[in-house]
C-alpha positions as CSV (number, residue, x, y, z in Angstrom):
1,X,47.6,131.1,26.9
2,X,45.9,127.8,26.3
3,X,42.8,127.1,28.0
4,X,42.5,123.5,30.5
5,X,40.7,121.1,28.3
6,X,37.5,119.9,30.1
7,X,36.9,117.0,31.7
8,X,34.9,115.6,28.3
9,X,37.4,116.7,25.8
10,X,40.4,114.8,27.6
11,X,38.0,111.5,27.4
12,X,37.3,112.5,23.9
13,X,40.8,112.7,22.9
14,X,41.7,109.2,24.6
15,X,38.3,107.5,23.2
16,X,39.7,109.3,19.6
17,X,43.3,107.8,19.5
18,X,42.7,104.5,21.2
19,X,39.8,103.8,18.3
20,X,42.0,105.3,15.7
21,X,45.3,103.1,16.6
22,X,43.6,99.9,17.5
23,X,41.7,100.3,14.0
24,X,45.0,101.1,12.4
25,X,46.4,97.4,13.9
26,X,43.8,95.5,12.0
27,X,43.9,97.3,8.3
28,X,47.6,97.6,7.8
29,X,47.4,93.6,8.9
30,X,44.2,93.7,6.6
31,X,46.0,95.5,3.7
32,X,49.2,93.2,3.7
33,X,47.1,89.8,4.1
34,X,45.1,90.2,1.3
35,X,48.0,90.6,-1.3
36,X,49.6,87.7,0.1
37,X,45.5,86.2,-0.7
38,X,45.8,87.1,-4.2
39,X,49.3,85.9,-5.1
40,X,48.7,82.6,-3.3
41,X,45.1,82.2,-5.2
42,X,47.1,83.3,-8.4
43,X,50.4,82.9,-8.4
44,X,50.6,86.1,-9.8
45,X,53.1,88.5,-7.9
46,X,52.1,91.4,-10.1
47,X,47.9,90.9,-9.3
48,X,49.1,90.9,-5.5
49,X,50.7,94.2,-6.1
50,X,47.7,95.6,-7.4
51,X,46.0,95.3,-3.8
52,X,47.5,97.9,-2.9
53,X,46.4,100.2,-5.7
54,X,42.9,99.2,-5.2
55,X,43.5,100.9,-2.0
56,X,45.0,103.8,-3.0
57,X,43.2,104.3,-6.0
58,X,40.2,105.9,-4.0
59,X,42.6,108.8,-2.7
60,X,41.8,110.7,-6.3
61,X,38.1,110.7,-5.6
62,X,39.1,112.9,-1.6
63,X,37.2,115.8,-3.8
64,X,34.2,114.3,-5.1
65,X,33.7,111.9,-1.5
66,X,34.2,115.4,0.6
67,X,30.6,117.0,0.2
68,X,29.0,113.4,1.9
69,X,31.2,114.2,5.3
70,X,29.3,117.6,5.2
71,X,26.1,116.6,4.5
72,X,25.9,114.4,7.6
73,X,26.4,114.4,11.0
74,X,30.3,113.7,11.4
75,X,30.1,111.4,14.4
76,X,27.1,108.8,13.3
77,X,28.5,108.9,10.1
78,X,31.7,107.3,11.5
79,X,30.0,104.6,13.7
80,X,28.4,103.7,10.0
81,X,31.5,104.1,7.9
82,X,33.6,101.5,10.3
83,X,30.5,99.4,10.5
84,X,30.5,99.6,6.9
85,X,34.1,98.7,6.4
86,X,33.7,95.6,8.9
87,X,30.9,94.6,6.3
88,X,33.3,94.9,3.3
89,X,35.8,93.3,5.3
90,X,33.3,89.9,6.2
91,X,32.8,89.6,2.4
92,X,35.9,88.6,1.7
93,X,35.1,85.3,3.5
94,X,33.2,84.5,0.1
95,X,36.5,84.4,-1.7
96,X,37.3,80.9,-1.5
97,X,34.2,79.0,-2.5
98,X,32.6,81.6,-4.4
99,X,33.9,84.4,-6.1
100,X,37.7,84.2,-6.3
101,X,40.6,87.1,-6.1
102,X,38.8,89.8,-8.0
103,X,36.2,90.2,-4.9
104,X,39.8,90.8,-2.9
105,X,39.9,93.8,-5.3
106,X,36.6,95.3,-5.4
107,X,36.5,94.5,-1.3
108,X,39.9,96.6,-1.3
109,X,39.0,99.0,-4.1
110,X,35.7,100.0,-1.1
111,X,37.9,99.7,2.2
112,X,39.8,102.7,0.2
113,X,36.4,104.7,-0.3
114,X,35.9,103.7,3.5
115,X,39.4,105.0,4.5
116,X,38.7,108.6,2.5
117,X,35.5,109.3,3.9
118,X,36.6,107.5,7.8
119,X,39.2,110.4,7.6
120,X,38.2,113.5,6.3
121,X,34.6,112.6,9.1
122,X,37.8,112.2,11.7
123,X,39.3,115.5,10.9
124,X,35.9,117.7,10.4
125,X,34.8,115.9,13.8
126,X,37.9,116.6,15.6
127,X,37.7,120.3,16.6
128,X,34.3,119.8,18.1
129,X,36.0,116.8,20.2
130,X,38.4,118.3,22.0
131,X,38.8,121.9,20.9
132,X,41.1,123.7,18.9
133,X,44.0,123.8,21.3
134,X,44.1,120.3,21.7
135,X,44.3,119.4,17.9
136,X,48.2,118.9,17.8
137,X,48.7,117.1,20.7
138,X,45.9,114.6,19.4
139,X,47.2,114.3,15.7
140,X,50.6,113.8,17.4
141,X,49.1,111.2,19.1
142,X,47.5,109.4,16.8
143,X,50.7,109.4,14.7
144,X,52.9,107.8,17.2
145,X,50.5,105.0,17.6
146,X,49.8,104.3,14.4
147,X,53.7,104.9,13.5
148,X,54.2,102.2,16.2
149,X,51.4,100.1,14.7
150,X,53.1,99.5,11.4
151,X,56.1,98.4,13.2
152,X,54.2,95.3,14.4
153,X,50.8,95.0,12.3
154,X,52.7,93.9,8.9
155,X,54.2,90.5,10.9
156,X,51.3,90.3,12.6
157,X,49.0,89.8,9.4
158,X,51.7,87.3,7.9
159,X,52.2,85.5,11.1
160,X,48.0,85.0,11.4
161,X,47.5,84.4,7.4
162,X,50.4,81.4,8.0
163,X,49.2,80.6,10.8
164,X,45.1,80.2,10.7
165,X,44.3,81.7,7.0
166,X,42.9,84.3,5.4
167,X,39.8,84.0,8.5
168,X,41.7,85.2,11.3
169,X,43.1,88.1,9.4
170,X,39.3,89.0,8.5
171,X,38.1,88.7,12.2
172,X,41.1,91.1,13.7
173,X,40.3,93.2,11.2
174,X,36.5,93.4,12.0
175,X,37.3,93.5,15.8
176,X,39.5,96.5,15.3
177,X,36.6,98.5,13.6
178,X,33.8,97.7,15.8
179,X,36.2,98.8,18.5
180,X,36.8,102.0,16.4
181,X,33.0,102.3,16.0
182,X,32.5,101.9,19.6
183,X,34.5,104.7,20.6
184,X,33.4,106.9,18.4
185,X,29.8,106.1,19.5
186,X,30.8,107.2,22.7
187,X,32.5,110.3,22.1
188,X,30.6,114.0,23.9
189,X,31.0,116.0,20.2
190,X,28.7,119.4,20.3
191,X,28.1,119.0,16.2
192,X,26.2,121.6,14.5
193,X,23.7,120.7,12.0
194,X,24.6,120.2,8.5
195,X,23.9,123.1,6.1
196,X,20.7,122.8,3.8
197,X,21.9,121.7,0.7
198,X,18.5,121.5,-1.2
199,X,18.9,122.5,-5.0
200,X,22.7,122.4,-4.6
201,X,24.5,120.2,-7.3
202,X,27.1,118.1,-6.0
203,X,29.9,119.3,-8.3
204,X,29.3,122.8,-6.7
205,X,29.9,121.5,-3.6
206,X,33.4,119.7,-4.5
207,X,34.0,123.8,-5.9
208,X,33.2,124.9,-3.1
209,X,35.8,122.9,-1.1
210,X,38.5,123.7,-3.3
211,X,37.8,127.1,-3.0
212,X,37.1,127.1,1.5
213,X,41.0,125.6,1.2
214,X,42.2,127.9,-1.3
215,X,40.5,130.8,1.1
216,X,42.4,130.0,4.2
217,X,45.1,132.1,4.5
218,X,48.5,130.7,4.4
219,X,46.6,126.9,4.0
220,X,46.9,126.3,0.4
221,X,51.0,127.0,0.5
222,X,51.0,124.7,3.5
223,X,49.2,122.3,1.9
224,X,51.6,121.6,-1.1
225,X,54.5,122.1,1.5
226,X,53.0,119.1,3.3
227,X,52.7,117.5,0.1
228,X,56.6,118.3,-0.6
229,X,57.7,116.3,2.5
230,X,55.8,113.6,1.7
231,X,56.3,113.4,-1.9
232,X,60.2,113.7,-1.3
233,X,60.4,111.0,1.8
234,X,58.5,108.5,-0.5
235,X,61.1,109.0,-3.4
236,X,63.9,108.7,-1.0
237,X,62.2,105.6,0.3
238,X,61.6,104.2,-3.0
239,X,65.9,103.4,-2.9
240,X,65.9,101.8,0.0
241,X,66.4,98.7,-1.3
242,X,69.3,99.3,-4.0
243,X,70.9,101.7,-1.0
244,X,71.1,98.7,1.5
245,X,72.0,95.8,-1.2
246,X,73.5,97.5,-4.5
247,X,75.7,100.2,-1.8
248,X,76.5,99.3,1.1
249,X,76.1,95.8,0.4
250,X,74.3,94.8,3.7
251,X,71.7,92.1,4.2
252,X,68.2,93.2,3.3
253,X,67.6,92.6,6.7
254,X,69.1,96.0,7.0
255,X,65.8,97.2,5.6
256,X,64.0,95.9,9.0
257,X,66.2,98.0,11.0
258,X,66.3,101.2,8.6
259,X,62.5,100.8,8.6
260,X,62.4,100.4,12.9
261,X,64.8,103.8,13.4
262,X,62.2,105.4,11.0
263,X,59.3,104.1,12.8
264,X,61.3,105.8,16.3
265,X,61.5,109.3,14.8
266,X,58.2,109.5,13.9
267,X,56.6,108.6,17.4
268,X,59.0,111.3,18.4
269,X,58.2,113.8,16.1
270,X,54.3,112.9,16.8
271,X,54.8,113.5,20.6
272,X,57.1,116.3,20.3
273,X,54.8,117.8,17.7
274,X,52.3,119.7,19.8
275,X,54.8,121.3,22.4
276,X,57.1,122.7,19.0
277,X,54.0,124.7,17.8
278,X,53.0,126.3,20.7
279,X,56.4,127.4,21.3
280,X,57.8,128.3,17.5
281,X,54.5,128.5,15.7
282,X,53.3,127.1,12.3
283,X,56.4,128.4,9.6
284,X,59.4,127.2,12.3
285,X,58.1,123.8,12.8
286,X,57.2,123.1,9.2
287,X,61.1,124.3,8.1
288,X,62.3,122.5,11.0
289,X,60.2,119.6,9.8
290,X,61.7,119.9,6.3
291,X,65.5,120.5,7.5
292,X,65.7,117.5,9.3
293,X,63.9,115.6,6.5
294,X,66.8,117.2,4.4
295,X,69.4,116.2,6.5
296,X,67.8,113.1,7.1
297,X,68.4,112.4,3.1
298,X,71.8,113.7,3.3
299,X,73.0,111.3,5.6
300,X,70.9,108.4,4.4
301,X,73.6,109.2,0.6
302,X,77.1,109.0,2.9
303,X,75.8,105.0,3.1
304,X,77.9,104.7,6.4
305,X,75.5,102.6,8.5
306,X,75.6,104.6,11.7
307,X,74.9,107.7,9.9
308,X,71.9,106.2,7.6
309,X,70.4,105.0,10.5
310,X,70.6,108.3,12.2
311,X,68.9,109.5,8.6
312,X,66.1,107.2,9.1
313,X,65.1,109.1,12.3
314,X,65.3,112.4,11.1
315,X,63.6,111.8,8.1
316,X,60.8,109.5,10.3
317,X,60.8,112.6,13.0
318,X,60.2,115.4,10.4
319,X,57.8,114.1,7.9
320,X,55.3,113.4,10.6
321,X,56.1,116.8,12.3
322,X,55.4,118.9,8.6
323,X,52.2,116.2,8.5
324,X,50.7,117.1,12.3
325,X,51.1,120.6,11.9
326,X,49.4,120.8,8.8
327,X,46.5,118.7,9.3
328,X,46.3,120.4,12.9
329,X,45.9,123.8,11.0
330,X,43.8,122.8,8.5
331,X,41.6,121.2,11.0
332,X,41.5,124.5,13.3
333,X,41.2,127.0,10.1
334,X,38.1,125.0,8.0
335,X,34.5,127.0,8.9
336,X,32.8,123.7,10.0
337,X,30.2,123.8,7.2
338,X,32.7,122.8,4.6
339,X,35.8,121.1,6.8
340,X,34.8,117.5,5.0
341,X,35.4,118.7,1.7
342,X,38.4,120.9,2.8
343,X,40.5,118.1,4.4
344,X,39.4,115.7,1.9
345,X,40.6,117.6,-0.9
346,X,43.5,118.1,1.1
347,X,44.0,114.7,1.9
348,X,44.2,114.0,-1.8
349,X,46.9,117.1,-2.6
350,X,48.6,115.0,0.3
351,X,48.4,111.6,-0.5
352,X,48.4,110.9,-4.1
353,X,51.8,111.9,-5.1
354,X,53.0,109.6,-2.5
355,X,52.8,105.9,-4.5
356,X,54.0,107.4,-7.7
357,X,57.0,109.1,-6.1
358,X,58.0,105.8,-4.4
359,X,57.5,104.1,-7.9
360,X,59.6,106.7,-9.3
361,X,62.5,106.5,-6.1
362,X,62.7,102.6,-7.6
363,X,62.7,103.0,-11.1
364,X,65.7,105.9,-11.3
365,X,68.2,103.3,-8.7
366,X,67.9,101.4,-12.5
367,X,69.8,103.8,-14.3
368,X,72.0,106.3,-11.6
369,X,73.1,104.9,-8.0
370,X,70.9,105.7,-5.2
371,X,73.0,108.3,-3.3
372,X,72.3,110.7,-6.3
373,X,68.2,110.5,-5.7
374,X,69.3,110.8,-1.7
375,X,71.5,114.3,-2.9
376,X,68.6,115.4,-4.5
377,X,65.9,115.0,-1.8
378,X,67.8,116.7,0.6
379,X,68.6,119.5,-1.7
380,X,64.9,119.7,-2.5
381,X,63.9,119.4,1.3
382,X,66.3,121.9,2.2
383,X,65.3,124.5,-0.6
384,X,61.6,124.3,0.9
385,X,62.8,124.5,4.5
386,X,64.8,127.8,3.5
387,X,62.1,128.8,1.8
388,X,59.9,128.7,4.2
389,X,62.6,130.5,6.5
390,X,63.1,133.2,4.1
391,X,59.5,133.9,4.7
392,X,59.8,134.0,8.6
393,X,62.4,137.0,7.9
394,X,60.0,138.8,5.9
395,X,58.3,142.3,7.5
396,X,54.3,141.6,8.1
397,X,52.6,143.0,5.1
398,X,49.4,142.6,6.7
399,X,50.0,140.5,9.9
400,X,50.1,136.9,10.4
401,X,47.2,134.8,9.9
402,X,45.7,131.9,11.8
403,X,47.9,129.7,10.0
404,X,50.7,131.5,11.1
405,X,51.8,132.5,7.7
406,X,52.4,136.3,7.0
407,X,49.8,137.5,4.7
């Protein structure tokens, strides 16, 4: 039976989701705005695409970033990360009169480094926030706002760059992270010190991350499972395009609403998140997650509009369930000491398949029609989810463990 979170952990978790979402409003504004920068300092279409790598490149480094979150208080180290990124952010005000576009891309290149380190502090921090039964419904939170943030943000940071230039961008973005600094400042977090790490060499450290995730039972299989999910939902929407123009010969327009119905079923699946696990546990919610990503896929491939938009939400709704409940398990599995360098290695096993599989979902419309790479998500969703199934059906070799995984 779950315990009544006290009075400080419910202010913690609405102090926690409010900083998260309102800092997600201003750097996916932030993110868009400044390849629309480049390409209208350039010309270049291809340089404003790279933006976005600069931003994503950082994701590699999740490993080798990890051991600062744990050698450091979690919460002042936050307050200075988002101060930090609302420095970066004010450079880029140099860009016109001094420097020029590459500054966009080192500015970018060190939001990303911000954005590694911002969330693996976020998800060591968490537990000691608002306790371990509260993790999912918090995760689940946060992922409907921010879900419902990239709804809005993207026309947002066009509509302001259009409107009042590259500044006005820059100062939302820095509001949103002082906010986000502000409420983590005023969070009630009972941290533990940091471990000594006198005489310990930093590549030891990243080791010894690897191996804390590798150690939690059941958290390394959930891991790449999470990965799966997110790996096959960027491939699927890497067709998007050629599915809504090449197939069913709609508008791209269509896109906008595909991308809305998406954007529903993940708020859902963010709120619904929390009350799935405590009733089915860990295994039923992640092959739930997967099934419905699966038949999410399958229905997206029919390219009958009613029944792709009915694929967007299922696909939007499971993805972020698979997502909360791993991160929410991680989160309440990683001894404290070392939960930096677990979720940031994490983060990266996560994360960085996620570009090249959408790259990849693109390049194959070239050469087969996009209802093939749709079959083939689903059927590689749907293989995981009864995977994962089979292993529900399985007798307990030695029990469950806090993961929820037989062991």
């Amino acid at each position: 039976m779950r315990t009544p979170p006290a009075p400080d952990e419910r202010r913690n978790a609405r102090l926690f989701v409010t900083g998260a979402v309102v800092s997600s409003v201003g750097t996916t504004a932030m993110t868009l705005a400044a390849g629309i920068w480049v390409q209208e300092l350039t010309g270049d279409a291809s340089l404003a695409a790279l933006v976005g790598a600069c931003v994503w490149a950082p994701t590699l480094l999740g490993p080798v970033l990890g051991p600062l979150v744990d050698r450091r208080r979690r919460q002042p180290l936050l307050v200075q990360a988002n101060l930090g990124a609302a420095a970066v952010v004010l450079a880029l005000l140099l860009v016109p009169g001094v420097a020029g576009p590459w500054l966009v891309f080192v500015a970018m290149a060190a939001y990303g480094v911000g954005f590694v380190v911002l969330d693996a502090a976020e998800a060591a921090l968490l537990p000691a926030a608002v306790g371990p039964d509260a993790l999912a419904r918090v995760n689940g939170q946060r992922a409907a706002g921010q879900e419902s943030v990239k709804l809005v943000a993207p026309a947002l940071g066009a509509g302001l760059f259009a409107l009042a230039g590259a500044p006005a961008v820059v100062a939302l973005d820095v509001a949103t992270f002082l906010v986000a600094a502000g409420a983590i400042a005023r969070l009630r977090a009972p941290e533990p010190p940091p471990s000594p790490t006198a005489g310990t060499r930093w590549r030891d450290e990243v080791v010894d991350g690897y191996r804390a995730l590798r150690r939690m039972p059941g958290a390394w299989r959930l891991t790449l499972l999470g990965a799966t999910a997110l790996t096959l939902h960027a491939l699927a929407s890497g067709t998007t395009f050629a599915l809504v123009s090449d197939v069913m010969g709609r508008s791209p327009a269509t896109v906008g609403v595909l991308a809305a119905a998406q954007g529903a079923g993940s708020v859902a699946g963010g709120l619904g998140a929390d009350r799935a696990l405590s009733r089915w546990g860990t295994p039923a919610v992640v092959a739930t997650g997967l099934a419905a990503s699966a038949a999410g896929c399958a229905l997206r491939a029919t390219a009958a509009f009613p029944a792709v938009v009915a694929g967007a939400i299922l696909v939007g709704a499971g993805v972020v369930l698979v997502l909360v409940t791993t991160v929410s398990v991680l989160q309440r599995g990683a001894p404290a000491p070392v939960a930096g360098r677990v979720m940031a290695t994490a983060g990266t096993v996560l994360n960085v398949p996620v570009p090249v599989a959408t790259a990849a979902g693109a390049g194959l419309v070239a050469v087969v029609d996009a209802r093939v790479v749709l079959a083939g998500c689903a059927l590689g969703a749907g293989a995981a989810a009864l995977a994962v199934r089979r292993s529900l059906r399985r007798g307990p070799a030695g029990g469950c463990s806090s993961t929820g995984w037989r062991t």
